[in-house]
C-alpha positions, -999 to 999 in steps of 0.1 A, spaced: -158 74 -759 -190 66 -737 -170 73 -706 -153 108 -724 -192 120 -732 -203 108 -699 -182 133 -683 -187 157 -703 -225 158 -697 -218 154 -657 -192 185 -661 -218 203 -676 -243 195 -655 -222 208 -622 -214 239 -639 -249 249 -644 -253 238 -604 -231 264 -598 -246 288 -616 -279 284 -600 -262 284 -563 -249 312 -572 -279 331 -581 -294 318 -550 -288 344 -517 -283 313 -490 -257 297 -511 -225 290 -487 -186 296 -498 -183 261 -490 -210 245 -511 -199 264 -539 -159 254 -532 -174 215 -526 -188 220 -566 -159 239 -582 -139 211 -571 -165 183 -585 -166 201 -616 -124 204 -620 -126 163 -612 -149 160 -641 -131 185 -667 -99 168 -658 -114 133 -658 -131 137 -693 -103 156 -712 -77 129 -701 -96 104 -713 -109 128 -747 -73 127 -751 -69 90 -747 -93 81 -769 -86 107 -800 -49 96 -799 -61 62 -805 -92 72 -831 -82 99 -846 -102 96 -875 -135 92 -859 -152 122 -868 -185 122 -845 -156 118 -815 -137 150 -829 -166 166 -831 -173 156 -791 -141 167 -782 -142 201 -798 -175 205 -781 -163 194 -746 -131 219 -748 -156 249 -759 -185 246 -732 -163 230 -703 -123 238 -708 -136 273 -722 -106 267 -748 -121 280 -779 -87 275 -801 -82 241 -795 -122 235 -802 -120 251 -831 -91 224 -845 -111 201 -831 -142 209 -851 -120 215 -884 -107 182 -879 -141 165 -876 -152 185 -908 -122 167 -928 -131 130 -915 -161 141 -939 -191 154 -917 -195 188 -937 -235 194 -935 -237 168 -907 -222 190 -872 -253 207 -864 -271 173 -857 -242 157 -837 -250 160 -797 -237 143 -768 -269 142 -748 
């Protein structure tokens, strides 16, 4: 799970990288292609290993909740968060989402 979330941050991290290269003017098609790829490693990295670990615990809410989180701000796959998050809310933490973070 620490692994999974340590990703996730990272991924996040290099997106936001990008973004500010890319509202930079001296920013090189090169340095940008050198991040996109670092960020793929780490959105690949951490969902294979999201996956891993909510096949084997998939009753841990507070990891559901992760996981939904991690497929809406770094997969961009708003569907599958979405189960994710309704699945955390039935392992019982109704009232408790808004104070769950991964940082």
């Amino acid at each position: 799970f620490k692994s999974a979330t340590r990703l996730h941050r990272e991924a996040v991290r290099e997106a936001r990288e990008i973004w500010v290269s890319l509202h930079k003017s001296h920013t090189s098609v090169s340095a940008i292609e050198r991040m996109l790829s670092s960020l793929v490693h780490s959105r690949d990295a951490a969902l294979s290993i999201y996956r891993r670990v909510v096949e084997r615990y998939p009753r841990n809410g507070r990891l559901l909740y992760c996981y939904g989180r991690f497929l809406e701000e770094v997969a961009h796959d708003p569907a599958a968060a979405q189960r994710a998050y309704n699945a955390a809310v039935r392992q019982g933490l109704q009232g408790g989402l808004s104070s769950l973070d991964i940082d």
